[in-house]
C-alpha positions in Angstrom: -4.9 1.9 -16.7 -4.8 -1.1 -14.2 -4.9 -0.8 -10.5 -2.7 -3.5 -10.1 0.9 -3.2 -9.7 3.6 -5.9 -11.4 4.9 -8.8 -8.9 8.4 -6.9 -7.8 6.9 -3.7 -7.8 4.2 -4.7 -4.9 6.5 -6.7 -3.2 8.7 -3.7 -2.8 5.4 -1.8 -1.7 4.9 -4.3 0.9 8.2 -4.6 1.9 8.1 -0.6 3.0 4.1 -0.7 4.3 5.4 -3.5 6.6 7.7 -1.7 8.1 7.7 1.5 10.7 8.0 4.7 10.1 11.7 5.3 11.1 12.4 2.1 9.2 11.2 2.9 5.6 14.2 5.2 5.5 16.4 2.8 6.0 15.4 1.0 3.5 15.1 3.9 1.3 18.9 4.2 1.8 19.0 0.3 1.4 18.1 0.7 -2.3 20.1 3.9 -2.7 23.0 1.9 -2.6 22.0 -0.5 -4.5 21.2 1.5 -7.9 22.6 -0.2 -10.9 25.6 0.9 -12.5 24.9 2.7 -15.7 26.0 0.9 -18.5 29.6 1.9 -20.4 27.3 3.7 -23.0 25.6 6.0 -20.9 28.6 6.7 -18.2 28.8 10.3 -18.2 27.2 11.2 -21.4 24.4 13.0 -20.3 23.1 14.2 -23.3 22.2 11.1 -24.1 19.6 11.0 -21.2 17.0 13.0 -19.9 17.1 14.6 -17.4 13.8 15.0 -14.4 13.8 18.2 -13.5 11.1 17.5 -11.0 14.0 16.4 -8.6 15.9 18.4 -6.5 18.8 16.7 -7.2 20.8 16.0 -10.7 18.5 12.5 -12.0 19.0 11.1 -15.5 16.8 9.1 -16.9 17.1 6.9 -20.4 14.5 4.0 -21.7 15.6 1.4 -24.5 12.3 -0.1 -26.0 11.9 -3.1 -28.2 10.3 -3.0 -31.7 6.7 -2.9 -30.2 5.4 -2.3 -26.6 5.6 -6.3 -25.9 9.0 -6.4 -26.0 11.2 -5.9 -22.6 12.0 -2.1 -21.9 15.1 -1.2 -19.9 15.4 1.9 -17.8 18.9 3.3 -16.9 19.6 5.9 -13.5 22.3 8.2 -13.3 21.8 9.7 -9.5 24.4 11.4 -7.5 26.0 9.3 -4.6 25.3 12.0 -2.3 21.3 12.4 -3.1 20.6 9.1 -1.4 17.1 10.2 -1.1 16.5 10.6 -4.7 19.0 7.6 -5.8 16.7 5.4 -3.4 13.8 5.9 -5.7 15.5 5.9 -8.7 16.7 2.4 -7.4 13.2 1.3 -6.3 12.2 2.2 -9.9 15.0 0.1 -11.9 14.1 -2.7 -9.3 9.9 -2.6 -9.8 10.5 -2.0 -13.7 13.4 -4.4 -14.2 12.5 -7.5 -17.1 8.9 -5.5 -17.9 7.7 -4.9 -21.2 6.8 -1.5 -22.5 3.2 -1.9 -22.3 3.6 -3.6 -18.7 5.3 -0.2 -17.6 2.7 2.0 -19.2 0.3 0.4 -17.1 2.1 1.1 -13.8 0.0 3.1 -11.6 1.1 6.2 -11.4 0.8 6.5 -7.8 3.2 4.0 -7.0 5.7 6.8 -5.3 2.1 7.5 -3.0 1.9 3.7 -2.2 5.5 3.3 -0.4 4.0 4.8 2.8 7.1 7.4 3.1 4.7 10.9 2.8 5.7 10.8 6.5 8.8 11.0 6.0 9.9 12.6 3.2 8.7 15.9 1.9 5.8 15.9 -1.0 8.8 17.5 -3.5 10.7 14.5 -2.9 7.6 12.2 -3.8 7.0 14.5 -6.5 10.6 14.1 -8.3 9.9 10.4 -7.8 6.4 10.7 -9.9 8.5 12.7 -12.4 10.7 9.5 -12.8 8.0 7.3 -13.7 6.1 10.0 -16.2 9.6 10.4 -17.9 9.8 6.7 -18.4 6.5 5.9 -19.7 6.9 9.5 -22.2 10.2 7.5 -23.3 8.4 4.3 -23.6 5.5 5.9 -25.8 7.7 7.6 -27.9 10.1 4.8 -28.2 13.8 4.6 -28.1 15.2 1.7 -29.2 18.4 1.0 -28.2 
């Protein structure tokens, strides 16, 4: 697995390691409020997700793959408004994987919730239901669901 992390996702790691403590919340909520919409298809049918149980909060989580792992994945949220914690990452995720192929995905590092700099600030089962995002994603990728 590379080391190396796609062009939006280490800007977005730089973009919180730049910043102060007190000030990677902030931006935490930034991108909480900024999660995409689900699409029509996925608006309240949960079932058609999955859901990451590793968060505190009520996270869905659905991948459409391509034919093979070179072809664009796209990952779709469904976070409660008032779990801006969790949203935030679910949002920092859709950002960082947005326009990547499947195979460019399975080679995220899978420390990328460690890299943000926010252990400090948010608890290690917050950081953890963020890592259970990302494990759920790549699972779907490998296993493939095409849309």
């Amino acid at each position: 697995m590379a080391d190396t992390l796609p062009a939006a996702f280490a800007e977005i790691v730089d973009d919180f390691t730049a910043l102060a403590q007190k000030d990677r919340l902030e931006l935490l909520l930034e991108f909480s409020r900024e999660l995409p919409a689900l699409p029509e298809r996925y608006a309240g049918d949960h079932d058609a997700m999955e859901a990451v149980t590793e968060c505190q909060s009520p996270v869905f989580v659905r991948v459409e793959t391509g034919a093979t792992l070179a072809d664009e994945a796209k990952v779709y949220f469904d976070a409660p408004a008032e779990a801006p914690t969790t949203r935030g990452f679910a949002s920092i995720l859709a950002t960082g994987l947005a326009g990547l192929s499947g195979q460019e995905i399975l080679d995220v590092p899978n420390d990328v919730p460690q890299r943000l700099g926010l252990s400090e600030a948010v608890s290690p089962l917050r950081l953890r239901g963020m890592a259970g995002m990302l494990a759920r994603i790549k699972r779907q990728v490998k296993e493939g669901t095409p849309a």
